[in-house]
KOLLUM-935249 format. One line per field, with one value per residue: residue number from 1; x, y, z of N, C-alpha, C in turn. Coordinates in steps of 0.05 Angstrom, whole numbers, plus 5000, padded with zeros to 4 digits. Layout:
num	[NUM / ...] .
nX	[X / ...] .
nY	[Y / ...] .
nZ	[Z / ...] .
caX	[X / ...] .
caY	[Y / ...] .
caZ	[Z / ...] .
cX	[X / ...] .
cY	[Y / ...] .
cZ	[Z / ...] .
//
This chain:
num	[1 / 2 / 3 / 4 / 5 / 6 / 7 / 8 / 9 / 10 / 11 / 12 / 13 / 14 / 15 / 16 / 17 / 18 / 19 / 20 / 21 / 22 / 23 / 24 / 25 / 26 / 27 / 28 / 29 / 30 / 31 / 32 / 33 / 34 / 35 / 36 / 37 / 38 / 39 / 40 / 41 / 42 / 43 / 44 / 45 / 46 / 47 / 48 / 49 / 50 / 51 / 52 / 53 / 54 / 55 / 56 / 57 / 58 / 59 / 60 / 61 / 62 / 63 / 64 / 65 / 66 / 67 / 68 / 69 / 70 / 71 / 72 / 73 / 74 / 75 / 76 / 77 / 78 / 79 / 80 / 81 / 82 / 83 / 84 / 85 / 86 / 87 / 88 / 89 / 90 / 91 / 92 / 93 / 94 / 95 / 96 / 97 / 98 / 99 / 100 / 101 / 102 / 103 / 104 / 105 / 106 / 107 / 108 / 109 / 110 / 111 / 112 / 113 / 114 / 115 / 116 / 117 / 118 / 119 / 120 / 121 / 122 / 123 / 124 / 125 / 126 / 127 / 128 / 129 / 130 / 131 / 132 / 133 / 134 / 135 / 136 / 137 / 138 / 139 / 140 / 141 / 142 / 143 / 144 / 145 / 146 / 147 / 148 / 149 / 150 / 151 / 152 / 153 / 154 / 155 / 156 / 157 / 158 / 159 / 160 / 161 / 162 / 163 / 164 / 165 / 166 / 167 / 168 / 169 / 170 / 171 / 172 / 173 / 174 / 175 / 176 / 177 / 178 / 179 / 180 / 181 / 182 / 183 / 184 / 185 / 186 / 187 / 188 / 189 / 190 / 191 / 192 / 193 / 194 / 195 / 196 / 197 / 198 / 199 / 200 / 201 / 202 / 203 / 204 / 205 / 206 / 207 / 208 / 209 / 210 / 211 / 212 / 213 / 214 / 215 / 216 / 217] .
nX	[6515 / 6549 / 6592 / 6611 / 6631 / 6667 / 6713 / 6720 / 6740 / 6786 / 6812 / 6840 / 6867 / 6907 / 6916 / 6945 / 6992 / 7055 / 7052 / 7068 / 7037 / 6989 / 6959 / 6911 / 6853 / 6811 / 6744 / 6690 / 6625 / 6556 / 6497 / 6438 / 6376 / 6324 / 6291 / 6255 / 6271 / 6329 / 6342 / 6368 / 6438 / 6491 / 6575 / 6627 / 6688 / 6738 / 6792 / 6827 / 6865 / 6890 / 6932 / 6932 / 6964 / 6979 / 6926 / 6877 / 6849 / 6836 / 6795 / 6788 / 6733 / 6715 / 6658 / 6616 / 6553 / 6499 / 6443 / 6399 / 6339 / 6271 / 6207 / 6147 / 6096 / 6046 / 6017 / 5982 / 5973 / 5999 / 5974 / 5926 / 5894 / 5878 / 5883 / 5947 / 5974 / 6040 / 6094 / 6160 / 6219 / 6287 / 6346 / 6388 / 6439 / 6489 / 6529 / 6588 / 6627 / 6660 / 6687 / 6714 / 6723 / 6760 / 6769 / 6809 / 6794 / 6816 / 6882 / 6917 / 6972 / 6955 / 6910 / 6847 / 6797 / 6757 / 6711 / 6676 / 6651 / 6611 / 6611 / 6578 / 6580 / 6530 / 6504 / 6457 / 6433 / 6381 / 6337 / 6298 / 6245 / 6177 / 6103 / 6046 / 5971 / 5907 / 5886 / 5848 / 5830 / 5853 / 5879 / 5936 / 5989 / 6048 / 6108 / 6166 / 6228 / 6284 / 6324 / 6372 / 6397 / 6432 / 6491 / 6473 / 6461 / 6502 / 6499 / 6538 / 6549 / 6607 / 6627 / 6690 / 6730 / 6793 / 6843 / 6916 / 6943 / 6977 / 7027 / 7059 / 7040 / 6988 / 6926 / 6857 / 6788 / 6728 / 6677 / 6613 / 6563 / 6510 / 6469 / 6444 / 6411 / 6401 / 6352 / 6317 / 6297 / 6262 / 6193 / 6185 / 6141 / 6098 / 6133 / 6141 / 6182 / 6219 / 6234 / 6286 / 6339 / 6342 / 6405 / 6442 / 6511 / 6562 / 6620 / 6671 / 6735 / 6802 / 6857 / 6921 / 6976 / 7024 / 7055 / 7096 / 7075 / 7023 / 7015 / 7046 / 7057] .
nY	[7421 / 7447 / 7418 / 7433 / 7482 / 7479 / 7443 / 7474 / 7520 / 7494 / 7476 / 7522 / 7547 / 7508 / 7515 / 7565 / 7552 / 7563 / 7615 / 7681 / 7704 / 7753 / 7801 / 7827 / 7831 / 7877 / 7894 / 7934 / 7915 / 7929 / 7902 / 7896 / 7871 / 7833 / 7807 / 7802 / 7778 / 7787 / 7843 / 7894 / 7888 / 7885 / 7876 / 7842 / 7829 / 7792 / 7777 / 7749 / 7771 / 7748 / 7769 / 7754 / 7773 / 7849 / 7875 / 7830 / 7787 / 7740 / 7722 / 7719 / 7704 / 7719 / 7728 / 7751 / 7768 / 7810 / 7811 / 7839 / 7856 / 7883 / 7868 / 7858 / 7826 / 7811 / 7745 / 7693 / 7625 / 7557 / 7513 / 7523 / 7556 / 7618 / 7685 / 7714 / 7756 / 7773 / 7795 / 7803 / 7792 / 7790 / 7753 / 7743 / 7709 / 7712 / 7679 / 7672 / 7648 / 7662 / 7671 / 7702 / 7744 / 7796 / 7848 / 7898 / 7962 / 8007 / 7999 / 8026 / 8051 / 8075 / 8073 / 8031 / 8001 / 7951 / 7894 / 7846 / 7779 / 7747 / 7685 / 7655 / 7619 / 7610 / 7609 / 7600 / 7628 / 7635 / 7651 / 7678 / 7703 / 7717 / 7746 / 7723 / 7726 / 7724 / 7759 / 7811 / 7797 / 7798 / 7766 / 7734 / 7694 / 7651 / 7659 / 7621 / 7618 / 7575 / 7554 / 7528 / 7547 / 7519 / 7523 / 7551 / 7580 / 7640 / 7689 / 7742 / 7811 / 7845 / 7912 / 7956 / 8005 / 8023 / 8059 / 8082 / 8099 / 8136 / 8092 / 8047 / 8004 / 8010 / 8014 / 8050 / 8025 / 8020 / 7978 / 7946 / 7905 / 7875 / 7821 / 7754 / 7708 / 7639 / 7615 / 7584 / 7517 / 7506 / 7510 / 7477 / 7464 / 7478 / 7519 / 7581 / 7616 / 7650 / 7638 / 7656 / 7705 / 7779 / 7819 / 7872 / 7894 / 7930 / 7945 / 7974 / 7989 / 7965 / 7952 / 7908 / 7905 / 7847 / 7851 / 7905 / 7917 / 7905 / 7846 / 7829 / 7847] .
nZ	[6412 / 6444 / 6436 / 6390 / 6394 / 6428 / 6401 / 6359 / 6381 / 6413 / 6361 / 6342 / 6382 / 6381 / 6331 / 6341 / 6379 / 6375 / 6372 / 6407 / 6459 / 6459 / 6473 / 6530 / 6555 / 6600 / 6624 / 6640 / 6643 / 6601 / 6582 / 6553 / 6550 / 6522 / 6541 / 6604 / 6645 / 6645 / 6637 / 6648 / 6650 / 6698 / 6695 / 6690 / 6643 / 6626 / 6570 / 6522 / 6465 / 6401 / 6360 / 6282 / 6244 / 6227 / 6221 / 6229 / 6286 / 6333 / 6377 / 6453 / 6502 / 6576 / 6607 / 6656 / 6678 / 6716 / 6743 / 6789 / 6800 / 6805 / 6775 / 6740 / 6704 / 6665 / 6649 / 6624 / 6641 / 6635 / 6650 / 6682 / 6648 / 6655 / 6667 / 6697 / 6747 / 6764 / 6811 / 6816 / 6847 / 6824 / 6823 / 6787 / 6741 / 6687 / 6656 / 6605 / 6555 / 6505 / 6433 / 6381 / 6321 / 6293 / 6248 / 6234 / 6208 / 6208 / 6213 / 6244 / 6283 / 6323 / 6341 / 6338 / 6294 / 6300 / 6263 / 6267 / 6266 / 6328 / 6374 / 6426 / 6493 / 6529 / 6596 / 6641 / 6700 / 6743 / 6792 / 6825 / 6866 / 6902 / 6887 / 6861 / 6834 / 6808 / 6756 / 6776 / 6817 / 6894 / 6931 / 6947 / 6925 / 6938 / 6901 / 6868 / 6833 / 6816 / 6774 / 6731 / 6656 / 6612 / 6558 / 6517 / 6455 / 6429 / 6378 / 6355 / 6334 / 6331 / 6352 / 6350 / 6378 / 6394 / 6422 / 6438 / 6496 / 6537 / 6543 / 6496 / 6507 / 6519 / 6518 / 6515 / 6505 / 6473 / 6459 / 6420 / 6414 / 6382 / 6390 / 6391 / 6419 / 6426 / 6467 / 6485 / 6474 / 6410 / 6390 / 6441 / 6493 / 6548 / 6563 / 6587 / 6575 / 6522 / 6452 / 6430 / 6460 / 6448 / 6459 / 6476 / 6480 / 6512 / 6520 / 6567 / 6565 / 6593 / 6548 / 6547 / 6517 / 6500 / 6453 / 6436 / 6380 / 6344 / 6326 / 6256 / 6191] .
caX	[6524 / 6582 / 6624 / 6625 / 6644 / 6697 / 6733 / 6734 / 6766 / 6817 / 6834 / 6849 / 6892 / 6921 / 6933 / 6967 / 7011 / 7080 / 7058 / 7066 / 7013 / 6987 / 6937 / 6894 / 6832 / 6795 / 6726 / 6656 / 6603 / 6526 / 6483 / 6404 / 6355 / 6296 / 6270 / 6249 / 6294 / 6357 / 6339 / 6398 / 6451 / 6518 / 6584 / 6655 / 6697 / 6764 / 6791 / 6854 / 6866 / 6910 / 6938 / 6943 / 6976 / 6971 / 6895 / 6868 / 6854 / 6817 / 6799 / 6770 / 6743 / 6692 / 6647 / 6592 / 6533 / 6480 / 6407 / 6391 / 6327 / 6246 / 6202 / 6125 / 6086 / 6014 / 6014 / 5963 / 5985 / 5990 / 5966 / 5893 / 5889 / 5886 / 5902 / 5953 / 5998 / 6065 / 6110 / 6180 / 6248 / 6305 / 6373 / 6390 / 6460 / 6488 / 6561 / 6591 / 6652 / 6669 / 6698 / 6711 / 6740 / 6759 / 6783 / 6824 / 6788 / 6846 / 6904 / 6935 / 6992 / 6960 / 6880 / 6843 / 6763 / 6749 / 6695 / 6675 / 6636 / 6631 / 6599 / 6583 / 6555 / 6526 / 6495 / 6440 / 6425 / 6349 / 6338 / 6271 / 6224 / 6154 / 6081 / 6025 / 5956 / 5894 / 5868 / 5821 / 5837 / 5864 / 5887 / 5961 / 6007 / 6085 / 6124 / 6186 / 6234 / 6311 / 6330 / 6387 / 6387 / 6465 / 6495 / 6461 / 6489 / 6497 / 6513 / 6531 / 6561 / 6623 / 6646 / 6703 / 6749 / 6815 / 6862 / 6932 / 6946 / 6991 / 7061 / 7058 / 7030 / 6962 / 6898 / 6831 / 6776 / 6698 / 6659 / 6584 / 6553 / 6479 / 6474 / 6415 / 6413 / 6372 / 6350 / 6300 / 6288 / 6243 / 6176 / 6181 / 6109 / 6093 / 6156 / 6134 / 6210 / 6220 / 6262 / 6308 / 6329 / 6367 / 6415 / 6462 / 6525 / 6571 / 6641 / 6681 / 6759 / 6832 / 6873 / 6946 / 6996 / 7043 / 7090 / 7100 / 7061 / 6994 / 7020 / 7065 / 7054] .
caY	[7448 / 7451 / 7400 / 7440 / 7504 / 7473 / 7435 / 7505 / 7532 / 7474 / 7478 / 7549 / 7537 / 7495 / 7532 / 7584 / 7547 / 7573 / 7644 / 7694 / 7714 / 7794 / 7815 / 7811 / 7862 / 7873 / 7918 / 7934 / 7904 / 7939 / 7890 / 7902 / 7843 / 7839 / 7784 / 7817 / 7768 / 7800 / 7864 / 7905 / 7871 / 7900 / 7855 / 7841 / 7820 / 7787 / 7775 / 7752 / 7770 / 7732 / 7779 / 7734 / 7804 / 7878 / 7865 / 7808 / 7776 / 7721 / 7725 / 7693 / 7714 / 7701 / 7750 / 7742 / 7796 / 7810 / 7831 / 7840 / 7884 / 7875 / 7868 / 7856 / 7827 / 7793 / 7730 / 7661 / 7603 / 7536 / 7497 / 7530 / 7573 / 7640 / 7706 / 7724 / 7781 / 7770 / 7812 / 7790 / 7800 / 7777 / 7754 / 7725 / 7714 / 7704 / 7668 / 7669 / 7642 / 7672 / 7665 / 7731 / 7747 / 7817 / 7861 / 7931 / 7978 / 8031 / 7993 / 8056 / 8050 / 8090 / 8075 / 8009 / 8000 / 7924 / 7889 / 7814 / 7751 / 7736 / 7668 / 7654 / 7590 / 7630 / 7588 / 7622 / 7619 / 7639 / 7655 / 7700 / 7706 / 7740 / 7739 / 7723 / 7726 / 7721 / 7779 / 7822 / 7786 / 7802 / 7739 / 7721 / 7670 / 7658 / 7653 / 7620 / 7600 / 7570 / 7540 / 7538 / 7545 / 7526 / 7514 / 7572 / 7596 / 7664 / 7698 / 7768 / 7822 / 7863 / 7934 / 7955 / 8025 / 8028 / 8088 / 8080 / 8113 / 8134 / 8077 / 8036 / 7963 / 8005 / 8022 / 8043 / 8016 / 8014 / 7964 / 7942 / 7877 / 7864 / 7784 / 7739 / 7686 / 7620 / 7625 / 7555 / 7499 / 7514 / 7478 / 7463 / 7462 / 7486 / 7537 / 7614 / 7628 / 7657 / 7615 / 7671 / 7737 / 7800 / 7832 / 7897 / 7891 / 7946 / 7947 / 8001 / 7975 / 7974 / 7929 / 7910 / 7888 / 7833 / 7864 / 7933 / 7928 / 7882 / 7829 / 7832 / 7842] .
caZ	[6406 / 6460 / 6434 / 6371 / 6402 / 6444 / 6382 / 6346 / 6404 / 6410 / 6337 / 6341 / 6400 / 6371 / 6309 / 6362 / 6405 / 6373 / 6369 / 6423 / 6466 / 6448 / 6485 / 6548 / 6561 / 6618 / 6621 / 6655 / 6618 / 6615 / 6570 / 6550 / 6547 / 6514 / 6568 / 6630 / 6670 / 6645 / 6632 / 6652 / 6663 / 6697 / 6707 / 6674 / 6626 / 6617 / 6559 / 6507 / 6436 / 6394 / 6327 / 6265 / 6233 / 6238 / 6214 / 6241 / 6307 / 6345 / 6418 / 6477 / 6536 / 6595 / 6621 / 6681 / 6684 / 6736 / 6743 / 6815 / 6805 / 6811 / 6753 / 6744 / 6685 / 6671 / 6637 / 6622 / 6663 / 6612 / 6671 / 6679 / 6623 / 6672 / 6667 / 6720 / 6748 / 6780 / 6817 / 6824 / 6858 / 6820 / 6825 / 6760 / 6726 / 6657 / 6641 / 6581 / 6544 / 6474 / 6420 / 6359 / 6303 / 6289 / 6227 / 6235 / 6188 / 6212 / 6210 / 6249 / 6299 / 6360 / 6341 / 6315 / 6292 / 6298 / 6260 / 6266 / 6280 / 6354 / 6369 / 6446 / 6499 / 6551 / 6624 / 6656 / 6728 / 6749 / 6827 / 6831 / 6889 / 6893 / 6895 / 6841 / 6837 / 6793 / 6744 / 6785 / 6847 / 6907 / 6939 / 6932 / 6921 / 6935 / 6875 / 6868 / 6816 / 6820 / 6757 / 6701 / 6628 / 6607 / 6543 / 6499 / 6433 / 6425 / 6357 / 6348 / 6314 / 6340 / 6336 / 6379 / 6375 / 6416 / 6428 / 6452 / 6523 / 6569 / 6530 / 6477 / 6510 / 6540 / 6505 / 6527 / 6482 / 6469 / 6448 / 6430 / 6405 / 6374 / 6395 / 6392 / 6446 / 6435 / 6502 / 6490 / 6445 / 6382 / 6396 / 6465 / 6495 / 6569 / 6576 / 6578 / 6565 / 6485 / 6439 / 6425 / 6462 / 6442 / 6477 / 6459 / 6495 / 6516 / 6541 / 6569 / 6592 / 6576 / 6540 / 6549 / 6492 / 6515 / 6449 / 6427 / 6364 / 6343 / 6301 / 6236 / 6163] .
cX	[6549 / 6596 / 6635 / 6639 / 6666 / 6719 / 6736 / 6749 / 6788 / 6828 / 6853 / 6864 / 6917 / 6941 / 6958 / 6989 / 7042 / 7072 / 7055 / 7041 / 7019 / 6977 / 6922 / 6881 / 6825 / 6771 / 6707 / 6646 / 6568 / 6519 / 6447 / 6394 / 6336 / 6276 / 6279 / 6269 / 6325 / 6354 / 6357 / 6416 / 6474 / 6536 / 6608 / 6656 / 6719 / 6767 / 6814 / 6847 / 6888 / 6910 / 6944 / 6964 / 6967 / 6939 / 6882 / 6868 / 6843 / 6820 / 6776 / 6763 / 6714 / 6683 / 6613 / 6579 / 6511 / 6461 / 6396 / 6365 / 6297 / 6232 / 6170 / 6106 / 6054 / 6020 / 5989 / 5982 / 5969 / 5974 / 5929 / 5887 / 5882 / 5898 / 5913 / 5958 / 6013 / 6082 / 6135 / 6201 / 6264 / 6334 / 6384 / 6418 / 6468 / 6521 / 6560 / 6621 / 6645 / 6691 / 6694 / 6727 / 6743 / 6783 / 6792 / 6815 / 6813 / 6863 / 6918 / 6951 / 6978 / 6923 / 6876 / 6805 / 6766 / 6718 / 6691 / 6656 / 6640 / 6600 / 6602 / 6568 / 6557 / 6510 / 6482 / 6431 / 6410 / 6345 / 6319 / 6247 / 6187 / 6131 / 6063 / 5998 / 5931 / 5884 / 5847 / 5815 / 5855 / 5885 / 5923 / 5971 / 6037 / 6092 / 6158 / 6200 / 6262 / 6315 / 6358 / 6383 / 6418 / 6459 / 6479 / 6476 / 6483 / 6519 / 6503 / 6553 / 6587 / 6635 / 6661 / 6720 / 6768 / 6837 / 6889 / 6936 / 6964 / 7026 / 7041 / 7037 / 6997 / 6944 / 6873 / 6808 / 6745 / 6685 / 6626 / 6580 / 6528 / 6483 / 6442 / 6428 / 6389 / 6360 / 6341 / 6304 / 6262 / 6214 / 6164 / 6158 / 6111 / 6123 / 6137 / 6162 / 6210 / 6244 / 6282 / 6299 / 6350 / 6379 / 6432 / 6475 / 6543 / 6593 / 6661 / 6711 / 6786 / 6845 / 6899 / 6957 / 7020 / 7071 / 7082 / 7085 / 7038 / 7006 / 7053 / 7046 / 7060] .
cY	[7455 / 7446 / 7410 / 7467 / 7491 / 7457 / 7457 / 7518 / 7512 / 7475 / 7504 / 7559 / 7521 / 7503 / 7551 / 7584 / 7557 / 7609 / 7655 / 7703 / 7746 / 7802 / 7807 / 7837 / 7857 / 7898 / 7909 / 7927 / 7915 / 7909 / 7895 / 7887 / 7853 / 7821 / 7797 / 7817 / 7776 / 7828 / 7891 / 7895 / 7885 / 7872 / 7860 / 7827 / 7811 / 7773 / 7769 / 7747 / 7764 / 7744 / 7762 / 7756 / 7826 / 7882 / 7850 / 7798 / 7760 / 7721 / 7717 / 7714 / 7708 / 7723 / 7734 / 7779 / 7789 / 7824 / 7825 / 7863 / 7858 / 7880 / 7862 / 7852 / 7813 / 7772 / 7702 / 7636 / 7575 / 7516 / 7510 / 7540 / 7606 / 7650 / 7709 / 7750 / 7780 / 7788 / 7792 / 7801 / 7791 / 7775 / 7739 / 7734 / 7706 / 7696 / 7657 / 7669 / 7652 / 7675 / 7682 / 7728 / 7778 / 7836 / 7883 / 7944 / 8001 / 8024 / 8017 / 8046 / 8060 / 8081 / 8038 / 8018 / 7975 / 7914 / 7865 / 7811 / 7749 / 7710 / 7669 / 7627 / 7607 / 7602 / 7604 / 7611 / 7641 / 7641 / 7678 / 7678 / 7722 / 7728 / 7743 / 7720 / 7730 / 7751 / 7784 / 7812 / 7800 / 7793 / 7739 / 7706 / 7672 / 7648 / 7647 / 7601 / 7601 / 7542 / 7545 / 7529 / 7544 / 7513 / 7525 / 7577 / 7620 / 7673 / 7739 / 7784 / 7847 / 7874 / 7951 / 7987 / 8022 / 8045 / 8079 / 8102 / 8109 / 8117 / 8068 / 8008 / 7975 / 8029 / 8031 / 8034 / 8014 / 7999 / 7964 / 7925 / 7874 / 7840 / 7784 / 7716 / 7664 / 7609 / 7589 / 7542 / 7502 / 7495 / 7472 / 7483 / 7462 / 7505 / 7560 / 7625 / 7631 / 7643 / 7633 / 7705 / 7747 / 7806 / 7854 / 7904 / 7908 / 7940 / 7973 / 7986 / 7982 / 7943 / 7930 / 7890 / 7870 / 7835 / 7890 / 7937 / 7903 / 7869 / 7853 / 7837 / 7822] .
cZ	[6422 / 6449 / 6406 / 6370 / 6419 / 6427 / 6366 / 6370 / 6400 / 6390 / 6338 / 6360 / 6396 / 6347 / 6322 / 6363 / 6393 / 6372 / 6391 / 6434 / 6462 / 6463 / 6511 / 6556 / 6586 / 6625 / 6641 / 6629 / 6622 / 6586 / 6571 / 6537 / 6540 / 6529 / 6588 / 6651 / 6663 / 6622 / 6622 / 6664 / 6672 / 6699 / 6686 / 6651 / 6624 / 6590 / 6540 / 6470 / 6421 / 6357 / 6300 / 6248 / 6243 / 6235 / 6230 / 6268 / 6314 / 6376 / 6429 / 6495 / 6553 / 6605 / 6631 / 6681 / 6699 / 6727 / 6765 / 6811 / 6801 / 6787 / 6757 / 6712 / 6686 / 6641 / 6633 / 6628 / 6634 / 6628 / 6672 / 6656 / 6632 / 6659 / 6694 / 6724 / 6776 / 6778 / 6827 / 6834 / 6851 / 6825 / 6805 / 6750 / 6706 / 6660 / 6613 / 6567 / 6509 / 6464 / 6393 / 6337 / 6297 / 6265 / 6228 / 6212 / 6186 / 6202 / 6212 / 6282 / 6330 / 6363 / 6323 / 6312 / 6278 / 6290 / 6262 / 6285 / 6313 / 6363 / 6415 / 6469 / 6526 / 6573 / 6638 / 6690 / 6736 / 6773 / 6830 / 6864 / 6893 / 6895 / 6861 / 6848 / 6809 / 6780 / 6759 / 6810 / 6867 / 6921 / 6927 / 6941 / 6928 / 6911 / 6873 / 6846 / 6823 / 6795 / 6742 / 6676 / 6620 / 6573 / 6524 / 6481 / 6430 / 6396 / 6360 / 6325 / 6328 / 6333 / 6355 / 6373 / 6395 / 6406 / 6446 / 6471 / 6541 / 6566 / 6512 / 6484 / 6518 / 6524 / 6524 / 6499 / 6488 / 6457 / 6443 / 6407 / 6410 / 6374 / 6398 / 6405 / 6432 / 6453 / 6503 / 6468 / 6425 / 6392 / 6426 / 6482 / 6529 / 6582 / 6566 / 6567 / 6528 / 6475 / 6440 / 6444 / 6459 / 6463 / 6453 / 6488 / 6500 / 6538 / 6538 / 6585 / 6584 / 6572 / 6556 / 6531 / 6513 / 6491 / 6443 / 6402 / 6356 / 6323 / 6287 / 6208 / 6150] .
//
């Protein structure tokens, strides 16, 4: 799955290389998990968009999000067959390279409303601490996990507004993206982790034009 996200990138770099660079964003990022371990996530965004016209665009960009917080669930252990209940302390992070496409419903000089595909290979890094113990028990346990999960595909859906501000090259803009993550492999037998998890992604930042207007006709 990498090597086919990184030859669509290269083509499309490739396609590029004589046209001017346009764009380069930069925002806060909130994100909301439907798996515990990245729950709320805060963290950035950088980002470059490349105008094919006044319409159209394709853009990259890399964003890292955090979930430093405590959490607590009860689960059955595949190993005994137990009920538990674990309390945890996490420090868990998410990287993510993407790759969009986006359509100008506006096509207006001072405003845009972007719609498009955005495809993503996200790399998870796992770092929890904490204590477990048996249903109805007292007794506890240390709990510790330090793992990664790289090389995820993430598909979503992106809808973006931006407002010119302040000259001509500088926007502020809002985003938010419904994505599904395949967090695991389909099938696979002694993971508690879910094949797939949502997220709903939210950015708040400002652009900058590297010309005076998005593209050509």
């Amino acid at each position: 799955m990498k090597k086919y996200f990184l030859l669509i990138v290269s083509l499309l770099l490739i396609n590029q290389v004589t046209i001017l660079a346009q764009e380069v964003t930069v925002s806060a990022v909130y994100s909301y998990g439907s798996y515990d371990k990245f729950l709320n996530n805060f963290g950035y965004e950088l980002g470059y968009n490349q105008y094919l016209n006044a319409r159209n665009r394709i853009g990259f960009a890399v964003s890292q999000s955090f979930h430093y917080a405590g959490y607590s669930y009860d689960f059955m252990s595949d190993a005994d067959g137990k009920d538990y209940y674990r309390e945890v302390k996490g420090e868990n992070r998410r990287l993510t390279f993407s790759i969009g496409y986006g359509f100008d419903i506006l096509n207006n000089t001072r405003s845009g409303l972007y719609i498009g595909p955005k495809l993503g290979l996200n790399y998870y890094k796992v770092n929890e601490t904490g204590t477990q113990r048996l249903s109805g028990e007292s007794a506890e346990h240390e709990y510790k996990a330090d793992y990664r999960n790289n090389n995820r595909l993430g598909v979503g859906l992106l809808l973006e507004y931006d407002r010119k501000i302040f000259s001509d090259n500088i926007y502020l803009f809002f985003s938010t993206e419904p994505e599904v993550v395949f967090y695991s492999n389909f099938g696979l037998m002694g993971s508690s982790d879910p094949a797939m998890v949502g997220f709903i992604n939210v950015n708040l930042g400002l652009k900058i034009n590297l010309k005076t207007q998005k593209g050509t006709e």
